[in-house]
One Martini backbone bead per residue (centre of mass of N, CA, C, O) as a GRO file, in nm:
protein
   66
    1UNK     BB    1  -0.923  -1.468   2.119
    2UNK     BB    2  -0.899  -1.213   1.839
    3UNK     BB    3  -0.766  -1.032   1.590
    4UNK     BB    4  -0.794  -0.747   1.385
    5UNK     BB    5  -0.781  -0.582   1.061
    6UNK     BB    6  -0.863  -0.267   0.900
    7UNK     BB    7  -0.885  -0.215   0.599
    8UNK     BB    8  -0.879   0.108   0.597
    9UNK     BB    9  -0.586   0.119   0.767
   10UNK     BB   10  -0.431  -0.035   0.576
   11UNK     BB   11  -0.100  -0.050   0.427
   12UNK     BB   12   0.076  -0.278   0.329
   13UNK     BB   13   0.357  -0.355   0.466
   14UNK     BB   14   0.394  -0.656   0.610
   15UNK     BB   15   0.490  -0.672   0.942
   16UNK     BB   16   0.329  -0.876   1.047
   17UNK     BB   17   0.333  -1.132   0.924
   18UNK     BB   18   0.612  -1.302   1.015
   19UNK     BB   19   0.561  -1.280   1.350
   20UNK     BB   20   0.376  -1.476   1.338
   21UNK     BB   21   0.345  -1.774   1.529
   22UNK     BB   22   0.030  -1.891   1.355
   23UNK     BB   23  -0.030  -1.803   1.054
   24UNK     BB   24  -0.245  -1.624   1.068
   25UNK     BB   25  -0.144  -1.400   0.857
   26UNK     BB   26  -0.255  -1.257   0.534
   27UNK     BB   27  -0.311  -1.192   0.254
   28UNK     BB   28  -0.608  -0.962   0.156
   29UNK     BB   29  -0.701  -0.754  -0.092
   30UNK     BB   30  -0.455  -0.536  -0.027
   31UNK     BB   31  -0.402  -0.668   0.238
   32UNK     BB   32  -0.478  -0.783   0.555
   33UNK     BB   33  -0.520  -1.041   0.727
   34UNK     BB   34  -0.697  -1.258   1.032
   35UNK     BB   35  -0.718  -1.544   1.197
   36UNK     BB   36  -0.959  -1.625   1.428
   37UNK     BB   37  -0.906  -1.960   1.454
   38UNK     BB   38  -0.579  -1.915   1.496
   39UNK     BB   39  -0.564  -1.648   1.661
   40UNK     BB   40  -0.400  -1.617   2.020
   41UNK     BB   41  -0.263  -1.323   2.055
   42UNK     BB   42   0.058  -1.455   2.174
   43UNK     BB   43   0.009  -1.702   2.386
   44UNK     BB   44   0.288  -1.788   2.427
   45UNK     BB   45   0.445  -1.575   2.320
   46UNK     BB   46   0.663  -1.331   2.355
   47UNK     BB   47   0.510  -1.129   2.509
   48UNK     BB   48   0.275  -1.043   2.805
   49UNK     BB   49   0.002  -0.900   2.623
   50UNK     BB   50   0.176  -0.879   2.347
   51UNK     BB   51   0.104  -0.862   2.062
   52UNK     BB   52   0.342  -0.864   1.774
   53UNK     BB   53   0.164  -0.689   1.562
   54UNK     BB   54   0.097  -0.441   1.763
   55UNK     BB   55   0.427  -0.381   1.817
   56UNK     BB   56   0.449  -0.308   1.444
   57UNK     BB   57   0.220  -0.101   1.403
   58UNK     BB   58   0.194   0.205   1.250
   59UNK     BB   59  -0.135   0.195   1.294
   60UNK     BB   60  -0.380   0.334   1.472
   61UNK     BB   61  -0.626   0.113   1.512
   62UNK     BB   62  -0.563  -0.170   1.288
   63UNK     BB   63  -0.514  -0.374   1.565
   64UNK     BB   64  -0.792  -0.534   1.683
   65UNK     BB   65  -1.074  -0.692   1.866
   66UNK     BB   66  -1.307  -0.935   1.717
   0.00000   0.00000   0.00000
C-alpha cells in the first residue's frame, strides 16, 4: 500500500520530502505529490506504524492512503 498527498491540503511547506526513507515525495505542479510505485509507507524505516511523513505534516488529513 502506499499514501498519496491531497493537493488541495498541500501547503507546500517541503517538510515531508527529506524525510522520506524511499525518495517517494517530490515536488510537483506547486505542491508534493508521492509515488505510489516506490512509498513503502515507512515499512521497516522509523517507528513501526507510523509514515514519518505523516508525522511532520501539520496538516490534518493532507497524507491520506492511496
Amino acid at each position: 500500500m502506499a499514501l498519496q498527498i491531497i493537493r488541495e491540503l498541500c501547503t507546500a511547506c517541503g517538510d515531508c520530502e527529506p524525510l522520506c526513507p524511499t525518495q517517494s515525495i517530490s515536488a510537483w505542479k506547486g505542491v508534493y505529490r508521492i509515488d505510489a510505485g516506490t512509498c513503502s509507507e515507512c515499512e521497516g524505516d522509523g517507528e513501526p506504524g507510523l509514515p514519518q511523513c505523516l508525522d511532520v505534516c501539520m496538516e490534518e488529513d493532507c497524507i491520506v492512503p492511496a
